[in-house]
Residue frames as qw, qx, qy, qz and C-alpha x, y, z in Angstrom:
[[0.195, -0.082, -0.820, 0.531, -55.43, -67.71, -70.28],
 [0.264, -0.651, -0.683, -0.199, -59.03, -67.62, -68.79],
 [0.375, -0.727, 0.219, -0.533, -60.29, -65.19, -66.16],
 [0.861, -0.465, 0.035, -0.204, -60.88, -68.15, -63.74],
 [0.865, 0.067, -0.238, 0.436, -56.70, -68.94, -64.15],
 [0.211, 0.663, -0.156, 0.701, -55.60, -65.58, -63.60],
 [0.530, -0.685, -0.046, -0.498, -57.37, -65.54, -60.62],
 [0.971, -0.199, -0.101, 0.091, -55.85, -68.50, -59.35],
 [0.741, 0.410, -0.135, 0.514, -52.35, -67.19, -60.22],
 [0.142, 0.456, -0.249, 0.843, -52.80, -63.97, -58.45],
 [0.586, -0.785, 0.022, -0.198, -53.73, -64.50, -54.91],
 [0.131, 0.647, -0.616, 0.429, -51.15, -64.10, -52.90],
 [0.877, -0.323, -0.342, -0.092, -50.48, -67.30, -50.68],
 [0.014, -0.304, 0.705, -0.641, -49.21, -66.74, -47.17],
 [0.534, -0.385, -0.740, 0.138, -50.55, -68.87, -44.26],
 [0.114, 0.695, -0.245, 0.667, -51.53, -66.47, -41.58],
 [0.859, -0.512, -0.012, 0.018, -51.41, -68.72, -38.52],
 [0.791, 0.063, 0.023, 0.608, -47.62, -69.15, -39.44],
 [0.117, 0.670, 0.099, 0.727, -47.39, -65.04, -39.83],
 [0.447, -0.744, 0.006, -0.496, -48.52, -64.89, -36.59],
 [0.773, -0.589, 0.036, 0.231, -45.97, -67.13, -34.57],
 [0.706, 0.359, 0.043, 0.610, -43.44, -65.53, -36.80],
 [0.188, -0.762, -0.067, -0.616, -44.66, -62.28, -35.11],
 [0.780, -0.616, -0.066, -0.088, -44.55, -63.69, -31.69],
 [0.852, -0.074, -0.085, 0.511, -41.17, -65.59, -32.21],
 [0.508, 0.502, 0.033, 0.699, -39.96, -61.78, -33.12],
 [0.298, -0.718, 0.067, -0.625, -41.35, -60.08, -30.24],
 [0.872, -0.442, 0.076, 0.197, -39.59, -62.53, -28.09],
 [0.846, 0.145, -0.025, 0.513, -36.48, -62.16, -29.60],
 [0.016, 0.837, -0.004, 0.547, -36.95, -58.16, -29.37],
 [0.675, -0.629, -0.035, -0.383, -37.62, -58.24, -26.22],
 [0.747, -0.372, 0.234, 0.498, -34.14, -60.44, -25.14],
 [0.607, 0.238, -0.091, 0.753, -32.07, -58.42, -26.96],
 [0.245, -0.798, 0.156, -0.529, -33.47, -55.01, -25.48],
 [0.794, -0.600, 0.099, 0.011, -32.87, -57.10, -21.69],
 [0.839, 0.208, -0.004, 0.502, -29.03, -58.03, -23.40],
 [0.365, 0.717, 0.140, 0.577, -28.76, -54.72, -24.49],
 [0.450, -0.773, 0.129, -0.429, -29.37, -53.05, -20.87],
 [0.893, -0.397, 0.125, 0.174, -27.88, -55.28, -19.16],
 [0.733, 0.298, 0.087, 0.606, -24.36, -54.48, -21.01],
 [0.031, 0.734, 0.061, 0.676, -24.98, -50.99, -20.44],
 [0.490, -0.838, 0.091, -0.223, -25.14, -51.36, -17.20],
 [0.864, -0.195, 0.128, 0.446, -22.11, -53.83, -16.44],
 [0.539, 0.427, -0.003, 0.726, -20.28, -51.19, -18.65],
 [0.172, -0.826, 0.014, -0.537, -21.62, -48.35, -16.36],
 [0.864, -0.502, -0.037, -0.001, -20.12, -50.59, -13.37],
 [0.805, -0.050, -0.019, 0.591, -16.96, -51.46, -14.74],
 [0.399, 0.510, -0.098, 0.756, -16.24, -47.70, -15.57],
 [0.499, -0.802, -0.034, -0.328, -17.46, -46.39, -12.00],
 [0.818, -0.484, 0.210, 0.229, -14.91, -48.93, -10.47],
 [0.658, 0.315, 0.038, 0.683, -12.48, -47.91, -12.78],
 [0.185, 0.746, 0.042, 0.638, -13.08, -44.30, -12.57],
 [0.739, -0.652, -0.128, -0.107, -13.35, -44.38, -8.58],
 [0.933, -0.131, 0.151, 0.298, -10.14, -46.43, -8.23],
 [0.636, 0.465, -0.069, 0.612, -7.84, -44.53, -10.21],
 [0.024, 0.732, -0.195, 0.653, -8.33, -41.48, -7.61],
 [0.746, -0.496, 0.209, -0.392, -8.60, -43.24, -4.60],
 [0.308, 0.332, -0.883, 0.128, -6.69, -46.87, -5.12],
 [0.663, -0.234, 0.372, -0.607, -9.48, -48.16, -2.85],
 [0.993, 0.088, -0.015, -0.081, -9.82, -51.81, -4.64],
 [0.758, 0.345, -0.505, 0.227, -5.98, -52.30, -4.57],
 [0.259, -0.354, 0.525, -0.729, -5.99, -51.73, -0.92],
 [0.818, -0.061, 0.211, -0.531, -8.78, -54.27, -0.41],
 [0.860, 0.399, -0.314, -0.052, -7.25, -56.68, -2.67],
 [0.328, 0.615, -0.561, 0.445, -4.37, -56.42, -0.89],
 [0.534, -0.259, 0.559, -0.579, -5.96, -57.47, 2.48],
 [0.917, -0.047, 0.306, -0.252, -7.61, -60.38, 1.02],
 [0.859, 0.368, -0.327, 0.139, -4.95, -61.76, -1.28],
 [0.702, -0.679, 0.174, 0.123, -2.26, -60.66, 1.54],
 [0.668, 0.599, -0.178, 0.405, 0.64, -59.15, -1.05]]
């Protein structure tokens, strides 16, 4: 094989316009799941407040109780 094939053989072929919305697409995708992520965390940090509340108090089955009218 020549020099002038070798050469040819070994560059590495990547596009880097494509590299770069692959980069973007990934720093979007980051970026919703971190907003997923938090979000969950908090809804869990909600549901266990109203849980944890409620058990010592009974406050939401009282309330319920007014609007459903057991």
């Amino acid at each position: 094989m020549s020099k002038k094939n070798r050469r040819q053989f070994n560059q590495p072929q990547y596009v880097p316009a494509a590299s770069n919305d692959l980069a973007a697409e990934y720093k979007i995708i980051r970026h919703d799941l971190l907003r997923v992520v938090g979000l969950n965390i908090f809804f869990l940090a909600a549901v266990l407040v109203l849980y944890y509340t409620n058990h010592a108090s009974g406050y939401l089955e009282r309330w319920f109780d007014k609007i459903l009218h057991f």
